[in-house]
N, C-alpha and C positions, 0 to 999 in steps of 0.2 A: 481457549475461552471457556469459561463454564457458563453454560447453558441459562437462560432465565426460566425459571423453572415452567411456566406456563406462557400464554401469548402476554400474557396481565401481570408476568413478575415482577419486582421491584423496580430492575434497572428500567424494564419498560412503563412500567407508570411514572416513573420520576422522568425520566426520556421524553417522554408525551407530558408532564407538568413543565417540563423546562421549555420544550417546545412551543408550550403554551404562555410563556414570558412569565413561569414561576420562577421567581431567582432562587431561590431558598431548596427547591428540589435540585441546583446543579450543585449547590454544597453540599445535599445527602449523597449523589450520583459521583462523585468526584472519589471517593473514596473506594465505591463500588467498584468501578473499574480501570483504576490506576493499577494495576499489580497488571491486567488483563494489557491495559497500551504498554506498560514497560515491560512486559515478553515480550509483545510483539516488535518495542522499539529496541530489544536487547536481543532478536534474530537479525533485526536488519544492521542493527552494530556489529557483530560479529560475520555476515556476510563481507561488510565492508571494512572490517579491520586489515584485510590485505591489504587497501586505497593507498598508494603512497602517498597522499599527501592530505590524507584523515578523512573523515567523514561527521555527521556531528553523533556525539553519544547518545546514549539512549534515554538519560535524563532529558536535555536538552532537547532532544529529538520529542519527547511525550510533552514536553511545555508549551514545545512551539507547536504543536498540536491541539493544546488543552487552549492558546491564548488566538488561535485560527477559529475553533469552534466561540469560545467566547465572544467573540465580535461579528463572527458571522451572522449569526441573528438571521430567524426567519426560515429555518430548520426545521421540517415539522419529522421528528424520528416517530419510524413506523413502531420501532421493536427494539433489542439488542442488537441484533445481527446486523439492520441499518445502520446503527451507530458505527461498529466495528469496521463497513463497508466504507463510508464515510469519510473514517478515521482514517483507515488504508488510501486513499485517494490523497487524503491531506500529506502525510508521511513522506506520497511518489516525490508530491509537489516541492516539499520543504526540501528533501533529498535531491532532485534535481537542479533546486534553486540553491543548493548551497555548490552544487558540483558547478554551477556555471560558473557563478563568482567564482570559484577559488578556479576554474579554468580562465574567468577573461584575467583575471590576477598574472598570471602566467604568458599572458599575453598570445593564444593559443595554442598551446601545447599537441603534443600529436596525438592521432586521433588511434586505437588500439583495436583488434578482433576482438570480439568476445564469444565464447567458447562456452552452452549453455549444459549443463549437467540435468542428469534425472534428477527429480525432488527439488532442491533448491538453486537457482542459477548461479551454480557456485564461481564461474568463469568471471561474475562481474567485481575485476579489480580495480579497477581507477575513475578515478572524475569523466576521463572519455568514453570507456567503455559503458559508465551508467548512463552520461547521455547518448552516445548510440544505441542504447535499448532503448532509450525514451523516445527517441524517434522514431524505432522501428514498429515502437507498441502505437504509436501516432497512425503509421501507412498501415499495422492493422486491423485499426479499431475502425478507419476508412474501408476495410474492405470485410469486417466482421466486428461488430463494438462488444458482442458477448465474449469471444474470444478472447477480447484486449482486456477486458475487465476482468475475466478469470484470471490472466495472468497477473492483472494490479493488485488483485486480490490473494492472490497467494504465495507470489513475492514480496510485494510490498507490505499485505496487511496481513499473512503467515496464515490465513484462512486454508484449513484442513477442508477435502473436496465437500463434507456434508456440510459444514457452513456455508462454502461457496454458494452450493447448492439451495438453501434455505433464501440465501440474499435474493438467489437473481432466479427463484423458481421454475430450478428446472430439477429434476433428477440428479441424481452423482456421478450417474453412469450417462450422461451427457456429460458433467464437468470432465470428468477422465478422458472423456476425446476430445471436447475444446483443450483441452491443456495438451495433452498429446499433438495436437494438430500445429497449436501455438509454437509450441517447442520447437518443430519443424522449420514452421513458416519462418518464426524470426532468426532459428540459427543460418537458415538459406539467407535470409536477411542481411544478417551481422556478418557473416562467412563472404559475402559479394563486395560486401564494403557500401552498400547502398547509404549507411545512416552518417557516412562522412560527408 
């Protein structure tokens, strides 16, 4: 994501007019940072390009995101980095709602380990395995909600630790241990078979 330049930059004054029921600042702000959700929806496409039985792209992925925020209504964004946090939350949602369908489709299909890597959790291959993280990120946002959002955040919305960090004000060298910790907790998670 490139930075707004100050607390008042652009994205964030149009963020904060759109918040404020200016229609007309989502049409300046739309352009701003589409290139920004299609990275981020062209990490998580390519995460899931393994899925055998697909995922949604990254076009489609940043629409149903662009046409979630537009309805949502009643949004007051603090900043950029709110939006982006936001966004990544929207993304988990569309992502996991599209793996149920095409799983109830299937009429339960079997349920898969997932095996999480340093940097990106490269192990998540199928419609089961995403929803077994979604669960496991469920029992540990029950048992740590800073934890589980660094992780939503940096899988889901590709948020680099200083972003994280900006979103949910803490330091980076806090996010590198929530995320280190995460990694643990859910691969003991996913490894037990809890989220079946």
């Amino acid at each position: 994501m490139e930075p707004d330049s100050s607390s008042q930059g652009p994205v964030t004054q149009l963020l904060q007019a759109w918040s404020r029921g200016d229609r007309a600042a989502l049409d300046q702000l739309v352009p701003l940072v589409h290139g920004d959700l299609r990275r981020l929806a062209s990490q998580r496409e390519r995460q899931m390009a393994r899925t055998a039985s697909g995922s949604l792209q990254a076009t489609a992925l940043v629409n149903e995101v662009y046409l979630k925020l537009v309805h949502a209504g009643g949004i007051e964004f603090r900043d950029r980095a709110h939006f982006f946090a936001i966004s990544a939350t929207l993304m988990r949602q569309i992502l996991i709602d599209a793996a149920r369908s095409r799983n109830r489709e299937k009429r339960g299909g079997g349920w898969q380990r997932v095996s999480l890597h340093d940097g990106a959790m490269g192990g998540i291959q199928t419609d089961e395995s995403l929803l077994a993280l979604d669960q496991a990120m469920d029992r540990l946002a029950q048992a740590d909600a800073r934890k589980a959002r660094v992780v939503e955040l940096r899988f889901f919305g590709g948020m680099t630790n200083d972003e994280i960090a900006e979103v949910l004000g803490v330091s980076p060298d806090t996010i590198k241990r929530d995320w280190a910790f995460a990694k643990l907790w859910l691969a003991r998670e996913l490894k037990s078979g809890a989220a079946v």
